[in-house]
N, C-alpha and C positions, 0 to 999 in steps of 0.2 A: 504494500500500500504506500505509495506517495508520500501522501503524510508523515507516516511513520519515518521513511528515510529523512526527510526534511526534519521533521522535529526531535531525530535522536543526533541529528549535526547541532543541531541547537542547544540543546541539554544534556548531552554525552561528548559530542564530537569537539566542542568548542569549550568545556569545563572540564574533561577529564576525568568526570566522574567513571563510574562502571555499570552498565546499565543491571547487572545478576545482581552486583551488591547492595545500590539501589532497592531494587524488587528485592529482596531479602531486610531490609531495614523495613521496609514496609510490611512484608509477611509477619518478621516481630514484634513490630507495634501493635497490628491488629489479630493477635492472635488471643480467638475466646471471644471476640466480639462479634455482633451482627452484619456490620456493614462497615466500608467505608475506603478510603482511596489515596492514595497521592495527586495531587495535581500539579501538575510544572505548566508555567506560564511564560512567553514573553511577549512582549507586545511593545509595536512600536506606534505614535500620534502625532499627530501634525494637526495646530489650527491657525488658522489666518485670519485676520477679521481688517475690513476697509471700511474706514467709515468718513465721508465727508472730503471724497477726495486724497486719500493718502492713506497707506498702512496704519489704523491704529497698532496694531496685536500682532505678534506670529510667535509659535510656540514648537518647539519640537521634544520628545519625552521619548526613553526608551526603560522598561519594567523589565526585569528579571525576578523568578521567583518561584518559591514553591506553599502550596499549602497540604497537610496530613489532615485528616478526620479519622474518627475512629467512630462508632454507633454501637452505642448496648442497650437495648431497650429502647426508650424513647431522650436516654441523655446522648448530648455531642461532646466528644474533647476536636478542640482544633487548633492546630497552632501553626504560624508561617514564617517565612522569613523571606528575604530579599538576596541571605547568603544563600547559594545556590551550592551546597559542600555535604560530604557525610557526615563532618561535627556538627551542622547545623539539621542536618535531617534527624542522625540519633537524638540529638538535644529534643525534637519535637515529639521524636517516640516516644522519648519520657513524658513527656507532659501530657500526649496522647490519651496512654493508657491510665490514667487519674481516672475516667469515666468508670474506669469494668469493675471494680470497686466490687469483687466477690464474682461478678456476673460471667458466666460462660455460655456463650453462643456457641449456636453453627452457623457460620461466615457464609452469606446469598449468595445465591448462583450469579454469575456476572451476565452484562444486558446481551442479549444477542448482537453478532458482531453485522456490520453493513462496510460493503464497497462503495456506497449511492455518495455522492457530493453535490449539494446543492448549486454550491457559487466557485469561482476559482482560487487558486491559489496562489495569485499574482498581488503582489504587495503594491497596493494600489499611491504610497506617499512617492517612491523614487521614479514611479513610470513619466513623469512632467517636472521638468526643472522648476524650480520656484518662482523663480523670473516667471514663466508662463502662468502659472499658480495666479501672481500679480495683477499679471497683464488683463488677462481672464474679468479678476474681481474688478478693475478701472475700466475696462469695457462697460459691466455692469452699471456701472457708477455713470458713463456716462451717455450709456442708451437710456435709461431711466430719464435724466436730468432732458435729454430731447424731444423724450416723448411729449414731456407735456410741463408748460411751465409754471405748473402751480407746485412741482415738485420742489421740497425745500431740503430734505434731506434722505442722504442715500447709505443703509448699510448691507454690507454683504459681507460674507464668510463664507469657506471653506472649512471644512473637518476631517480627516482621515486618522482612520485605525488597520493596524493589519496585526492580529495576534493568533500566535500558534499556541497551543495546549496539548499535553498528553496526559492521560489518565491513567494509572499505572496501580492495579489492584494486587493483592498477593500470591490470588491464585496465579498470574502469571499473564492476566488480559492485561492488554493494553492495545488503547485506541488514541487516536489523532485528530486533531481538527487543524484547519487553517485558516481563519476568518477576515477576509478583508469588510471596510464598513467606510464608506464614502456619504457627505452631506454637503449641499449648498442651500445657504440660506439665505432670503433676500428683505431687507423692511425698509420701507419705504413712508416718508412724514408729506401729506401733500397739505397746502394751506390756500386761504382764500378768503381776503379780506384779517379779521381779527381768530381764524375757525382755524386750528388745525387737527389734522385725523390723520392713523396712521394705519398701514396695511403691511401684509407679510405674507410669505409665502416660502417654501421650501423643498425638496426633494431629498431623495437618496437612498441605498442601497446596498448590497452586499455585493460591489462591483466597483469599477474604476474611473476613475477622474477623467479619465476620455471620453466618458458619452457626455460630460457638461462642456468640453469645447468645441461641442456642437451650437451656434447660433441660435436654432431654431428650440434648440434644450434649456438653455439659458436666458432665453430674450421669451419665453414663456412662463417661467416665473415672476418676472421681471413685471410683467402683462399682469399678472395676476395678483402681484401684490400691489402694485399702481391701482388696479381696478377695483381691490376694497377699498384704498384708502381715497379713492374720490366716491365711491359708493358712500363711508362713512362722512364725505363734508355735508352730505345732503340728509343728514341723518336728522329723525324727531326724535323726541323724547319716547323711552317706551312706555306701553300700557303697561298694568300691574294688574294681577289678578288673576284667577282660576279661567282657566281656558285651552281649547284646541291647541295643539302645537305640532307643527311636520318637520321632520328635522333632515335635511339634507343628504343625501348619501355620500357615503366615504369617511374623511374626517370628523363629522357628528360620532362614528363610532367610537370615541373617544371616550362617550356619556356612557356608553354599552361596556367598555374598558372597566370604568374605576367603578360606577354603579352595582355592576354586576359581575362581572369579571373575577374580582378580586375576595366577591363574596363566595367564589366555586373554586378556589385553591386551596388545596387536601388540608394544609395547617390550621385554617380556620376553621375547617370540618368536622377535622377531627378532634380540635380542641373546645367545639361547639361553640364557637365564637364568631360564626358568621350566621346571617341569616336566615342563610340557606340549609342549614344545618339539621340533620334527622329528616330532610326533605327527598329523598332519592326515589325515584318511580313516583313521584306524583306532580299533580299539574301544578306551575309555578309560572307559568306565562299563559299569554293568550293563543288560540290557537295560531298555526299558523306561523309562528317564533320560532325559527332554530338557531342557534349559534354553535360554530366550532372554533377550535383552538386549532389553528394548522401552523405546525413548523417545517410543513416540509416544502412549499412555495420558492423553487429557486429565486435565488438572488434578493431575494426579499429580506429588509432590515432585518425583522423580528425570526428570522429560519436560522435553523441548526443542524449540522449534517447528525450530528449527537451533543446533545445534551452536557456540562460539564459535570454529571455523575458518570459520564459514558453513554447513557441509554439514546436508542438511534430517536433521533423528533419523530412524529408522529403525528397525524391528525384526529382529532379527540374530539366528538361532538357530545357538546355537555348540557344542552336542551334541545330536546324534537319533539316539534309540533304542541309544545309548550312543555312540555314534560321533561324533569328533572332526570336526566340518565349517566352522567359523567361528571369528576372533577378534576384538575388540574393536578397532578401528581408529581412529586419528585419517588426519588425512593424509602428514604426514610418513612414519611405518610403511611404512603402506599404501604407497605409492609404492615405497620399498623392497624390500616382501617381494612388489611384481607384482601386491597385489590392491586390491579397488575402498574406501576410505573406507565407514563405516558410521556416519558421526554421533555420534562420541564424541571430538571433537577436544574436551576441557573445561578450563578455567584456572577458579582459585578468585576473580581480579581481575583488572582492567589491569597489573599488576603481574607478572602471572604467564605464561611462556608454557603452550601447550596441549600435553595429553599425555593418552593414550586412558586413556580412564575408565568406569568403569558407569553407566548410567542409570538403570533398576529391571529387576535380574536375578532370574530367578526359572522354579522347575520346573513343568514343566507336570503336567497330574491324569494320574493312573494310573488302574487301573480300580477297585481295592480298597475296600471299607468301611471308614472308619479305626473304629470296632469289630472286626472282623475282624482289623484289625494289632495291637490291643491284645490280644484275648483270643488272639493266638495267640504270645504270649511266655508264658514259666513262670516265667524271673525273669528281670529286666531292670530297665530307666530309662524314664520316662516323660520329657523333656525339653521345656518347655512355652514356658520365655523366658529368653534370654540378657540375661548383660549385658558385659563385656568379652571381649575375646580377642585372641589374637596368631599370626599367620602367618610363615613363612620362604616366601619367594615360590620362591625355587632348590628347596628339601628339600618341598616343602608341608607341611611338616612344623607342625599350630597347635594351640595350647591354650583352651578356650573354658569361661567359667563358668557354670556355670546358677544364673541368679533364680530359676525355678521348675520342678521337678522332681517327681518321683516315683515310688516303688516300684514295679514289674510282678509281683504274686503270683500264679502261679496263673491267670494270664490277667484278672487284676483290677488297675485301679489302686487303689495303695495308698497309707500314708501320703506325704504330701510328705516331704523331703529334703532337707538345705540341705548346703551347700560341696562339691554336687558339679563336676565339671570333667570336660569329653571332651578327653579326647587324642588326637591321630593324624594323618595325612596326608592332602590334598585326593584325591591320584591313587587313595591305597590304599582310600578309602572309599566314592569310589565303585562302584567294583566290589563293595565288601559290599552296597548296598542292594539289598533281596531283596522289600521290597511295598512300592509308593508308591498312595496314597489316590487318591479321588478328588474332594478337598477344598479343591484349591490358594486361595491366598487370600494377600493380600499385605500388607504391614505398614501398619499407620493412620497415617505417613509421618512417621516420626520420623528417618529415615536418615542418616548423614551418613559419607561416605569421606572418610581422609587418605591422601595418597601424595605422597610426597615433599617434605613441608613444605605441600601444597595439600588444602585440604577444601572437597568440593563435599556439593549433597544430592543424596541415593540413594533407591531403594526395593529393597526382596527379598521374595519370596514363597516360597511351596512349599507343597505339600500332605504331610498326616500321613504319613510315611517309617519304614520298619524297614530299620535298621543291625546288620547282625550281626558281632559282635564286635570290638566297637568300646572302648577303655579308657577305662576311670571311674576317673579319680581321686578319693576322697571323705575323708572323716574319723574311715570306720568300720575299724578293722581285718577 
């Protein structure tokens, strides 16, 4: 396997380690216990940020490192370091094995092995001198500013990651990943008069900085965050109050993300600390509602060829047809709650251990016209793109803001609308949705989850959705 060659020049070839001795430090660490891994990481970063006509920012990072876990029961011992050495791996054994504390297991079967790679293994930061990197972001800067001159201020960025991992269990498995992760972002402040409003837009991938020195790649963002932020100069005040609301496909699935999402990952399940919680096989949506968790979506921000517990990604559908059937699993959980892992063991570093995560969540199409969901509200929200929000994982109870929104007249959209906000709960909201599109479509891969101090990348999708009576908080009495 590829991988494996590449990432034992990495962590064998290029440290001098030995890879049997290795795998034997670890076989003695975790002996007696249930589960658990070595991880070696390195990863290289690059970001650049232009703002206002010249380089603010540029950053370059290279990570070296490993983290050990051990699992007995439902405790973790974990400990890392940044020395990449046998004194600093033994030193981790010890501390490791603090967990098993009497406890003797029989040590899991390891994940099934996969040749499948989703995205390449081209380290997308050296493929383009910097200079071009530059040139690229000032381009930006000043197609935006011609476009239209109410344009006052211009920022863009660049981000690249390329990191390798190997998983390295006792029995003797060991697997590889190679993850490149590319992003351009663009914001844009337009003004008019004493008004200003601002708009954003973004993309990216698990792929390489050559498809954004494409024109037609770049001067389409560009387009698109221009076009909220003169959308926002014309904005009213929003309504407030209990009502219809359709929320856009693609990026809305964001609301589908933390709402819901977060309440169907095995740790809050099984610690009965989500919502969702004791709900399996029954109806928890409206009909009609599917969501899955798919990591296997080449080149897609939020996909994994395997999981960093090893386990290969997978596609996991975790409501059908409103009905409660799946959760979000690393292996720890899984093992707990008696069912199979689902490739979402994820850590944000070596540093970090793994805890079930989303990969790119998102609802499947319904059969509906999204015309049809618009003209069949009287007054309502059009809800088109978010930008912050907050969840209670226990109450699902979350508050989410909209970037861009708009009036539902009369079965017309109408004007835009700015400081509105949805209120309400993942569990109660499901059951309002009353016509999902047939439109689904998933975000241009700007994603990024935090949970519990760790941010990985995500995707979310969904097609055009009507929520009936849903709360709008806004600025209009």
């Amino acid at each position: 396997m590829t991988n494996l060659v590449t990432t034992d020049e990495l962590f064998f070839g290029k440290t001098g380690l030995d890879r049997d001795r290795v795998t034997d430090i670890a076989a003695e660490a975790l002996k007696g216990v249930d589960d658990g891994e070595l991880f070696l990481e390195y990863c290289q970063s690059e970001g650049i940020s232009f703002d206002d006509g010249r380089v603010r920012s540029a950053s370059f990072d290279t990570t070296h490192g490993f983290g050990l876990r051990s699992v007995a029961g439902d405790a973790t011992g974990y400990a890392h370091s940044s020395e990449v050495s046998e004194a600093a791996m033994r030193r981790a054994a010890a501390t490791v094995q603090a967990v098993k504390g009497g406890h003797s297991g029989t040590f899991s079967d390891a994940p099934a092995p996969t040749n499948r790679s989703l995205y390449t293994d081209d380290n997308p930061l050296g493929e383009i001198p910097f200079e071009t990197k530059v040139s690229l972001l000032a381009d930006i800067d000043a197609y935006a500013r011609a476009k239209d001159s109410r344009v006052k201020q211009v920022s863009a960025s660049l981000a690249g990651e390329w990191q390798a991992v190997q998983i390295i269990r006792p029995d003797g498995y060991r697997v590889a990943d190679i993850r490149p992760l590319v992003r351009l972002n663009v914001m844009i402040v337009a003004g008019e008069g004493d008004r200003m409003e601002s708009g954003s837009h973004g993309a990216g991938g698990r792929t390489s900085f050559a498809a954004y020195l494409d024109p037609a790649a770049w001067q389409g963002q560009v387009d698109e965050a221009l076009r909220q932020a003169v959308v926002n100069l014309e904005s009213v005040p929003a309504p407030a109050g209990e009502m219809q609301v359709v929320l856009g496909p693609g990026w809305p699935g964001v609301l589908l993300h933390e709402a819901i999402g977060h309440g169907l990952e095995g740790d809050f399940n099984r610690k009965k600390t989500s919502a969702f919680a004791g709900l399996m096989g029954e109806r928890i949506a409206a009909s009609g509602v599917t969501v899955v968790d798919d990591g296997t979506i080449p080149d897609r921000r939020g996909s994994l060829t395997v999981d960093d517990e090893g386990t290969t990604a997978s596609s996991t559908t975790l409501i059908e047809d409103g009905i409660l059937v799946g959760y979000i699993q690393d292996r720890l959980n899984a093992r707990l709650m008696g069912m199979e892992p689902t490739g979402n063991g994820r850590r944000q570093s070596y540093a970090h251990a793994p805890m079930p995560r989303m990969t790119n969540t998102y609802m499947l199409d319904g059969d509906k016209d999204p015309d049809e969901i618009l003209s069949s509200v009287n007054n309502g929200l059009y809800a088109v793109n978010f930008g912050g929000g907050q969840v209670d994982i226990t109450s699902g109870k979350f508050v989410f803001t909209c970037t861009e929104a708009y009036q539902i007249e009369n079965g017309k959209v109408g004007a835009p609308v700015k400081g509105a906000t949805l209120i309400g709960n993942g569990p109660d909201v499901l059951t309002k949705v009353s016509m999902i599109g047939n439109d689904t479509k998933l975000d241009d891969g700007v994603g990024t989850c935090g949970k519990d101090g760790q941010s990985v990348p995500v995707g979310v999708g969904q097609p055009t959705m009507r929520i009936d009576g849903l709360t709008v908080g806004g600025t209009a009495a």
